[in-house]
N, C-alpha and C positions, 0 to 999 in steps of 0.2 A: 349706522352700526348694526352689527349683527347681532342677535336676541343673545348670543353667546357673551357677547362684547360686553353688552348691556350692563347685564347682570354682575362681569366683573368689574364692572365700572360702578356698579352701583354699591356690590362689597368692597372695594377700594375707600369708596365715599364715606362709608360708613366707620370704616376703621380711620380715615382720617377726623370725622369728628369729635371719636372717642378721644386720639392723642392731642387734638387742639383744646379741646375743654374739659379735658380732668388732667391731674398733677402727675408730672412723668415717674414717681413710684408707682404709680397704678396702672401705667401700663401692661401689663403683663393682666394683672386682673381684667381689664376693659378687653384687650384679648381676645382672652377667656372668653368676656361674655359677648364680644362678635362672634366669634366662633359657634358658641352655643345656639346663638338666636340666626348665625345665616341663611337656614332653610326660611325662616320669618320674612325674612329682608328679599331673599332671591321670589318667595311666592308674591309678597307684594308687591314687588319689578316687573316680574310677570303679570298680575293683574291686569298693573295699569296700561301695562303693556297694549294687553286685551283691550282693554276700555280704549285706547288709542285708535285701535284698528276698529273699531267698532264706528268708533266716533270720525273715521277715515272715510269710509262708508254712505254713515248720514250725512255727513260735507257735501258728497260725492251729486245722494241722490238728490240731494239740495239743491245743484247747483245747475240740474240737465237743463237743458234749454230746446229750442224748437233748432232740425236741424233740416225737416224737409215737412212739406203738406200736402198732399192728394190735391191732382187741378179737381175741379169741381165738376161732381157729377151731371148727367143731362137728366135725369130720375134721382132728384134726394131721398135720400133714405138712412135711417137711423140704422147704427153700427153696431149691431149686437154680441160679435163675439170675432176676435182676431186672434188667430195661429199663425204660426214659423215653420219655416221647412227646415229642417237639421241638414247640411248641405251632404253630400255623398262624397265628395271632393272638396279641400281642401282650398280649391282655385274654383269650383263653383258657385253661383250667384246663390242669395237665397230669397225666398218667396216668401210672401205676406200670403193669409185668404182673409177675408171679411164674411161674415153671414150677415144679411142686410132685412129690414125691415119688409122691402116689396119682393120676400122669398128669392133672393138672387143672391149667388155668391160669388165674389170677386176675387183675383187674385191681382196682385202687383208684384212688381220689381222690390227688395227689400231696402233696396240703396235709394233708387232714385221712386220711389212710389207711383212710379209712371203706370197703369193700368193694361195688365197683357191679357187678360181672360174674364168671362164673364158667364155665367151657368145661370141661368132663368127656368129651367124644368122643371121646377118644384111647385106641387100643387097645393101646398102647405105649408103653412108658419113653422119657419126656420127655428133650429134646436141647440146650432153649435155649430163649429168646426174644425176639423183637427189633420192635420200632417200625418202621416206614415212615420215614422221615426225612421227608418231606412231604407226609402227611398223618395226622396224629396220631392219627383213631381206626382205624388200620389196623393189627393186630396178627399176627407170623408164631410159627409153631409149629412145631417138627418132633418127630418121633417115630421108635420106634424098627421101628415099621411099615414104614418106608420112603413116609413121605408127609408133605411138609412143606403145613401148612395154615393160611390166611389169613383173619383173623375180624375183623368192622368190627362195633366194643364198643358201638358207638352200638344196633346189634342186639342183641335180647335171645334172640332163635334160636338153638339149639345147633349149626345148621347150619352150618360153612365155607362164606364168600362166593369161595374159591377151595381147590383142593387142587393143588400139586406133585405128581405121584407119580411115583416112581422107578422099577427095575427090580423083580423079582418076588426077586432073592435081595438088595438092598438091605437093610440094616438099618442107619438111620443115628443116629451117634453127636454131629454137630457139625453148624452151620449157621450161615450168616451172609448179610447181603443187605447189594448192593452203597450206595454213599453216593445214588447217582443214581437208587437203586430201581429200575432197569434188568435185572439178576441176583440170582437166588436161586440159590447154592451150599450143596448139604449133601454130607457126609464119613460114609463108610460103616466099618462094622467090614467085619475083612477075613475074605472068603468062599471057603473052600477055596484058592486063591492069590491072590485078585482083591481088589484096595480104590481105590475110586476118589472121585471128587470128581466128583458131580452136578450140570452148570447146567440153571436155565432162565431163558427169559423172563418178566420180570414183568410185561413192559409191561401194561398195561387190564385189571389185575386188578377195578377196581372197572366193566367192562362186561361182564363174562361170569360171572357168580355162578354158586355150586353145578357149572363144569364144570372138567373134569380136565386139564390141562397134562401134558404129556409133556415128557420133559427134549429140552435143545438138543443135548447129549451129554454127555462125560464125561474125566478126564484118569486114566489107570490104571498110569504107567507111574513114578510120579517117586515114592511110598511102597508098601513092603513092608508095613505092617502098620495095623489102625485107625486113619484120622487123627480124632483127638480133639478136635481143634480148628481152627477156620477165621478168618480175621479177615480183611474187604476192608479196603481203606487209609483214612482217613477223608475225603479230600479227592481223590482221582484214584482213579476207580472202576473202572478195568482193572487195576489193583494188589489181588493177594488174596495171602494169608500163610496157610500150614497147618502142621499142628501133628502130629504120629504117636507110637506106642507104638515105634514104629522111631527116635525118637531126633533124626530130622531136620525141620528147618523149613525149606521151598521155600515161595517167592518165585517170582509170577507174573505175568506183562502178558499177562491174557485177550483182548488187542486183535489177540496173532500169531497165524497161521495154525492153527499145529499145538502140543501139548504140550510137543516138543523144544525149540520156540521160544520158547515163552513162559515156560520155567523160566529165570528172571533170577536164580534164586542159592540154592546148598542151606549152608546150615548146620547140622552136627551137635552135638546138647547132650549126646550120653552117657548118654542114658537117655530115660526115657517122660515126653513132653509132656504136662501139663494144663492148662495155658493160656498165654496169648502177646497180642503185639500193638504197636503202633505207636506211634513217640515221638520226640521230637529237632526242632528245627528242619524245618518245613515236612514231619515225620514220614518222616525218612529212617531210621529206626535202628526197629531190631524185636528187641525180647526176650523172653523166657519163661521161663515155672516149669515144673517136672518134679514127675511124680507122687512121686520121693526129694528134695523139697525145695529143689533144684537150682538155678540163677538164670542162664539166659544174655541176654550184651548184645550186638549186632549192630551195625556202622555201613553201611549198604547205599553212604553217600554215597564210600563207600571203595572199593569193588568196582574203578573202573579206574583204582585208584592203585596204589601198589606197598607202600602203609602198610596193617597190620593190620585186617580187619575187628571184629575180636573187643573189643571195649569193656570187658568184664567176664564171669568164668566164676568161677562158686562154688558146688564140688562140693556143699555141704550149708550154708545159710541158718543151719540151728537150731545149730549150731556159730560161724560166723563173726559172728550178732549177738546180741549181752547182754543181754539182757530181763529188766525182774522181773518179778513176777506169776508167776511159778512157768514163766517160761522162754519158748520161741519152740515151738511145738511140732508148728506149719506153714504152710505159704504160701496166702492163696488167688489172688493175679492182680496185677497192675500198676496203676498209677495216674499219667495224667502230665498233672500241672498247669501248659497251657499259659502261662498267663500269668508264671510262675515258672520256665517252661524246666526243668522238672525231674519229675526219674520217679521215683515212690516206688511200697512193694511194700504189700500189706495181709497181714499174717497173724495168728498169735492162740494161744491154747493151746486144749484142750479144756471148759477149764470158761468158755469166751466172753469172755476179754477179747481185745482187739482192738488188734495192735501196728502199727504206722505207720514204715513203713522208709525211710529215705531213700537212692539208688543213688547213689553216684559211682566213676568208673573206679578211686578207692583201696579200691575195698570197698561195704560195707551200712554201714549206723548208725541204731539206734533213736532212733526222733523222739519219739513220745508212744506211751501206752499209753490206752485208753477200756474203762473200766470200768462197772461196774453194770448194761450192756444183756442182754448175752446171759445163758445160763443154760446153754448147749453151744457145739459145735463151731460157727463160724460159714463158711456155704459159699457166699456171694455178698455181690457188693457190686454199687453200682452210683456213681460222682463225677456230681455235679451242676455243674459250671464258671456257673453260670448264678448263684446263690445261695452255691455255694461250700456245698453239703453233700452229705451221705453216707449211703446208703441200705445197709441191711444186713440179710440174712436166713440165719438155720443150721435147726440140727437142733431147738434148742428151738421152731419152726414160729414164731416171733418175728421181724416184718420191722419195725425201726427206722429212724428219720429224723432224725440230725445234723444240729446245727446249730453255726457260732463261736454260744458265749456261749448256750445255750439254756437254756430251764429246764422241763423234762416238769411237765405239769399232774398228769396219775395215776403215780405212782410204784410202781405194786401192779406186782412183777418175777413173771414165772410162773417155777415149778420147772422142773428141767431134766426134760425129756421123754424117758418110756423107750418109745420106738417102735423098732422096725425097720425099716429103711429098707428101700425097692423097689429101691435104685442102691447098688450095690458098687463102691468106687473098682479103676480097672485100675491096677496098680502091676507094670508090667514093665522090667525095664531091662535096656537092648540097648546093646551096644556095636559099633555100626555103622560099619565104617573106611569111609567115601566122602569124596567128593571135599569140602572145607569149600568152597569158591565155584567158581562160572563167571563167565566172563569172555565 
């Protein structure tokens, strides 16, 4: 039925309980009082309505299963961070990248995870990797070189069709490029007292190949210590969110003059950020995980009210939610499933199962648990909103593809991998008194 339907089916229901259980002089009075109270009956149809579709959702994400798995590499390497290409067409394929442990970045087929490309150039500990938003074989890379570099997959050249490069004591740890493709922003560890946050232009990257971009400038005043992480807004591309070992997440509209200006709101989590990002109706709300397992929720739509920002703070996840599988054992990042209005967390234990968290203002609550993929630590995800599935890579060098309702054709699981990894988590935690917002 349709929500319209519902609803009149539900005030029908109602008026038929009144005439079944009180004495037909009183009908007229009972009536009355349906009448009176419908708005009561229809919002509370509604509700649960909500809570249906909600609860439609968590089934949903319940229920993914493994739908394809990477052959295995000739160099294992732990799988730091996976992007999607938004395809250009309609009828076009779409593409995976991975950034890998032994500074190489990979790309695959997004269907069948068959491996088409492979960029080895990097003379530094990998930072991220992100897609172009329009156009699909554009892929960005940053390093801990201090050079973020631009490679179109359709090339099979090890050569960068563009490189960012930063300053000479640069060493960058995070990067993110804006929704309009307009700005590349990367976040540096911090250098004797200095950490700053590098833009530049992206414009015409695909007419000047192979030469070097000099940053537009820099913002160096609003984090004390490595920002770890960066995230532009998904929809309003002067909006960027960063992330530090200092604890605090600033909020900025790159469109003002100066740094002073454009810092539109600091929030302190109590310790070292590992990841963050954007959520809530028309993505007004920005929260984050802590490298101590940490969870903060933000309402930025609250700033010039006089009601709390603070959505949700929960000192340590692996305490606050129940898991079985032998427990909660860490977080890796956010997940919000626009069509369901709703923001769940991904984390997991050590020997690779994979817990699915659902946030609301009363707390965490484990939704499902997805079993059998991993065989370790799992360190990336990536939501597909498009198919409604779930990309995932860890330390077993294993990048899997969710699906509702799937069924993996090869079920051959590889052992869990004893490599040493190139990348040491920073786990600092700072207890930073500043200001929680500006106004």
């Amino acid at each position: 039925l349709s929500l319209q339907q519902d609803v009149i089916a539900g005030f029908l229901y109602a008026i038929l309980i009144l005439v079944v259980f009180h004495p037909v002089v009183d009908l007229i009075d009972n009536f009355n009082l349906t009448y009176k109270y419908a708005p009561l009956i229809i919002i509370s149809w509604g509700e649960r309505l909500e809570m249906t579709a909600v609860e439609k959702v968590e089934e949903q994400l319940a229920g993914l299963r493994i739908a394809r798995r990477c052959a295995p590499s000739e160099e294992p390497a732990y799988l730091l961070d996976i992007a999607t290409s938004t395809p250009a067409h309609p009828a076009s394929g779409r593409l995976v990248a991975v950034s890998c442990s032994n500074k190489s970045v990979r790309v695959y087929d997004r269907d069948t995870l068959h491996l088409l490309r492979e960029y080895s150039s990097h003379p530094g500990t990998l930072s991220g990797v992100r897609f172009a938003h329009a156009c699909d074989s554009v892929v960005f890379s940053a390093c801990s070189e201090g050079a973020v570099k631009c490679w179109d997959v359709r090339s099979a050249t090890q050569k960068p069709m563009q490189v960012f490069s930063g300053y000479p004591s640069n060493i960058f740890v995070s990067f993110d490029v804006s929704c309009s493709d307009l700005i590349v922003c990367a976040g540096t560890e911090k250098a004797e007292k200095d950490t700053f946050l590098v833009f530049w232009d992206a414009r015409g990257i695909t007419d000047c190949a192979s030469t070097a971009k000099e940053p537009l400038g820099v913002y160096s005043e609003s984090h004390n210590d490595d920002i770890t992480k960066i995230c532009f807004h998904p929809i309003e591309p002067n909006l960027v969110v960063s992330g530090s070992t200092d604890g605090l997440v600033n909020v900025f509209d790159i469109n003002k003059d100066n740094e002073d200006d454009a810092l539109v709101s600091t929030c302190n989590s109590d310790s070292s950020v590992s990841s963050l990002g954007w959520s809530g109706k028309d993505y007004k709300q920005v929260y984050c995980v802590t490298h101590d397992e940490g969870f903060c929720w933000w309402d930025m739509a609250q700033l010039d009210t006089e009601e709390p920002i603070t959505l949700l703070h929960v000192l340590d996840a692996r305490e606050s939610v129940c898991a079985e599988n032998h427990g909660l054992h860490y977080l890796v990042g956010g997940l919000y499933h626009e069509k369901a209005g709703k923001l769940f967390l991904i984390g997991g234990t050590s020997t690779g199962n994979i817990h699915l968290i659902s946030c609301g203002t009363n707390g965490l609550s484990l939704v499902g648990t997805l079993g059998e993929g991993h065989s370790a630590t799992v360190r990336s995800f990536c939501w597909s909103p498009t198919d409604e599935s779930l990309l995932t890579g860890g330390e077993d060098a294993q990048l899997l593809l969710w699906k509702p309702g799937a069924m993996e054709r090869s079920l051959t699981k590889k052992a869990s991998l004893k490599i040493s990894s190139s990348v040491q988590k920073r786990v600092r935690v700072h207890n930073t008194s500043l200001k929680s917002r500006k106004k």
